[in-house]
C-alpha positions in Angstrom: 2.0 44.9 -5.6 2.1 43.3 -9.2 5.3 41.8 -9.9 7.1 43.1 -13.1 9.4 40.9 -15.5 11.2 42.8 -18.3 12.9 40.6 -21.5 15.8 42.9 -22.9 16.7 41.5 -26.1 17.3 45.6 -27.8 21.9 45.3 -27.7 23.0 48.8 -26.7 22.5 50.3 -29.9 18.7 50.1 -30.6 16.0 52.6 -28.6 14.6 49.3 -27.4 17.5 48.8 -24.9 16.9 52.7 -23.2 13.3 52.2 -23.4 13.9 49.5 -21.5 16.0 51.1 -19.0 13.5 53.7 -18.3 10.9 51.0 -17.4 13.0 49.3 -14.9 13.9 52.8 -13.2 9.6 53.3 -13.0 9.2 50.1 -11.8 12.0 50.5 -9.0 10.5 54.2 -8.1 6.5 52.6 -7.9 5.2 50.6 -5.6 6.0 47.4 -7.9 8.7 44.7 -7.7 11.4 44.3 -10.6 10.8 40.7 -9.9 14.0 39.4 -13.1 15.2 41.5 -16.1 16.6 38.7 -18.4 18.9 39.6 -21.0 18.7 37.5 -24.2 20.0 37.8 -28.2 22.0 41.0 -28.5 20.7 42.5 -25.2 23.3 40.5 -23.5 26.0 43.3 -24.8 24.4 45.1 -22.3 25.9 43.2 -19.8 29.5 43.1 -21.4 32.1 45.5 -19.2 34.8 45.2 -21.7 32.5 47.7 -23.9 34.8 51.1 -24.7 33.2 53.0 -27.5 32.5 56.5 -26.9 28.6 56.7 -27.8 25.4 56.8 -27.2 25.3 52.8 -27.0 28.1 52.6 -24.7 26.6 55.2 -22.3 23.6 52.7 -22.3 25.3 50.0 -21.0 27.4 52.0 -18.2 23.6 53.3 -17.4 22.4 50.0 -17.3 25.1 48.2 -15.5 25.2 51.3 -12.4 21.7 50.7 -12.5 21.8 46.8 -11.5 24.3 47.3 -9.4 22.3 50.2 -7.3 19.4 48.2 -7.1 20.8 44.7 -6.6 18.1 43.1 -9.3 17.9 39.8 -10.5 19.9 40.6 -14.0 19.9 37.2 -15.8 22.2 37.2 -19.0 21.2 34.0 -21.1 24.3 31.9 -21.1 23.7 30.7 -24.3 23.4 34.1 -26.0 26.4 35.3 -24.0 29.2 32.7 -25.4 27.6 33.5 -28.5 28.6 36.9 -28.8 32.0 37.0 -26.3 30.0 37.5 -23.0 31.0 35.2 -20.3 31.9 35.0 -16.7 35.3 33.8 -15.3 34.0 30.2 -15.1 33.0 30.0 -18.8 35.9 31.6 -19.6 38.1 29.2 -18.2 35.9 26.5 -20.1 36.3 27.4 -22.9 40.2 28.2 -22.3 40.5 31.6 -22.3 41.3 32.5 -18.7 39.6 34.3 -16.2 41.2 37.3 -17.5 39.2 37.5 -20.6 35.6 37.8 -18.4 33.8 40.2 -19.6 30.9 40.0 -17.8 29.7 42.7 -15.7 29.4 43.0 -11.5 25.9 42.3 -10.6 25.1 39.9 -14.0 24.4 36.3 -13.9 24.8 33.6 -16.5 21.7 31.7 -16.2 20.2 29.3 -18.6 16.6 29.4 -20.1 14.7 28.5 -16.6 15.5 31.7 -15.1 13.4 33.2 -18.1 10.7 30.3 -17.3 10.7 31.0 -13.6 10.1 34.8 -14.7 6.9 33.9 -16.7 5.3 31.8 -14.3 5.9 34.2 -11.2 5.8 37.5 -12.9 1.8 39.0 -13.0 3.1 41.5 -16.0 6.2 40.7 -18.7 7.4 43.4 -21.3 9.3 42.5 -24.2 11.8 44.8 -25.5 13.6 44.6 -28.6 
């Protein structure tokens, strides 16, 4: 079984982000582990459940976050990246002041910091970039 690690840094709007999505579905249908998707730059919208718009980029997100929560997979969101674009969890947001009603970060996400992307190099046998 090879081990599969998939860096999502395509935001919701770019083919890179369904591309993406398709991968992660062949991995979870072969006899492979989706050892960590990690969500970095603007693939952390991705993650963002305040998202509204009726299009094609919102429909990729709802894909994508039905599709870590059926599976249950590592999703790493970079924290970093996150705060930077309005992405956060109830604990950041009651950092930074706003109150944990202004979370806007999806079920089944995790704020992680650059590590969890480390951790994913060194233990994944295969890593594919998408952007």
């Amino acid at each position: 079984m090879i081990k599969v690690s998939l860096l999502v840094t395509a935001g919701p709007q770019r083919p890179g982000a369904l591309t993406a999505l398709h991968t992660a579905q062949a991995v979870a249908r072969s006899s492979h582990q989706l050892y960590r998707v990690f969500f970095y730059a603007d693939g952390v919208h991705l993650a963002n459940r305040l998202a509204c718009r009726q299009d094609v980029a919102c429909d990729v997100q709802r894909r994508w976050q039905t599709l870590v929560a059926e599976y249950g997979w590592p999703a790493s969101v970079c924290v970093g990246a996150a705060l930077k674009r309005g992405v956060c969890d109830p604990e950041e947001a009651r950092r930074a002041g706003l109150g944990t009603a202004r979370a806007s970060l999806a079920d089944g996400f995790t704020l992680v910091g650059l590590g969890d992307w480390v951790d994913a190099l060194t233990q994944s046998d295969r890593v594919v970039h998408f952007g």
